[in-house]
C-alpha positions in Angstrom: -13.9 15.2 -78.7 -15.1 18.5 -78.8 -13.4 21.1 -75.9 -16.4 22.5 -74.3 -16.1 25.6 -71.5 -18.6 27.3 -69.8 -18.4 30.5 -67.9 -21.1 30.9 -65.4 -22.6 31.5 -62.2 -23.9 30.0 -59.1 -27.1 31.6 -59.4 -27.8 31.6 -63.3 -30.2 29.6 -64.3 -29.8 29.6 -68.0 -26.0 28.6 -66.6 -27.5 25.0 -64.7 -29.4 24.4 -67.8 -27.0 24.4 -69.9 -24.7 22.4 -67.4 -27.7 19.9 -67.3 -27.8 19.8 -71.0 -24.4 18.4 -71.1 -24.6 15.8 -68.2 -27.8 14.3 -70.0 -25.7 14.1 -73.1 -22.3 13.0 -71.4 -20.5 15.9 -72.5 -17.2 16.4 -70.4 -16.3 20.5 -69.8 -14.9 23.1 -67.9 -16.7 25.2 -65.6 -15.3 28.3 -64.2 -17.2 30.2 -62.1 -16.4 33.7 -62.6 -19.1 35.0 -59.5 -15.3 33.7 -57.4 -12.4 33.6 -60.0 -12.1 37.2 -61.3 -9.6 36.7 -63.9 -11.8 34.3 -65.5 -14.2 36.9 -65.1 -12.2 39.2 -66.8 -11.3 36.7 -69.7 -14.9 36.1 -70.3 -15.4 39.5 -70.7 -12.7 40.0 -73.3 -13.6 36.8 -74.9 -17.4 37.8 -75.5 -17.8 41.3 -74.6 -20.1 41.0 -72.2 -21.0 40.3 -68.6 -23.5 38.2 -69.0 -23.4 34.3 -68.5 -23.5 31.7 -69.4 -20.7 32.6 -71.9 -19.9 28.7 -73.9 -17.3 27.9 -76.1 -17.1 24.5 -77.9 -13.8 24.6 -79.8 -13.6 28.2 -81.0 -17.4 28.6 -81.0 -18.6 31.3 -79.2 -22.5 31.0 -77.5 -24.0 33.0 -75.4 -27.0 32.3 -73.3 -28.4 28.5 -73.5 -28.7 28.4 -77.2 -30.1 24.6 -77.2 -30.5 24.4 -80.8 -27.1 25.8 -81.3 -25.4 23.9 -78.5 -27.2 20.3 -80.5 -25.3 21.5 -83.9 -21.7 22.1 -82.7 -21.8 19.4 -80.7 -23.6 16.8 -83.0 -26.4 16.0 -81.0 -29.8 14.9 -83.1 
């Protein structure tokens, strides 16, 4: 099983999307929601470099955004 994390927002759409994306396909993750938790927050940011969201890794796999396509090769899905 792949170890999937997502760092995202309440208010992020791209961030629901993607969470969506991996309920339809019954993917288990980890959601931390770096709007209340700011050393997540600050972990993304080192991570990726960025502020934006949603920020996904799957294993060491960095995506940012809701890179569908992308998200349906790491994870195996046709």
């Amino acid at each position: 099983m792949k170890n999937v994390t997502i760092y995202s927002t309440p208010t992020c759409h791209f961030c629901h999307a993607a969470k969506e994306f991996f309920k339809e396909h019954s993917i288990v993750f980890t959601d931390y929601n770096v709007s209340l938790d700011s050393a997540k927050r600050d972990e993304m940011i080192q991570k990726s470099g960025q502020m934006g969201v949603p920020v996904i890794f799957i294993d060491n796999e960095m995506i940012t955004g809701f890179d569908e396509p992308k998200l349906r090769e790491l994870l195996g899905i046709k």
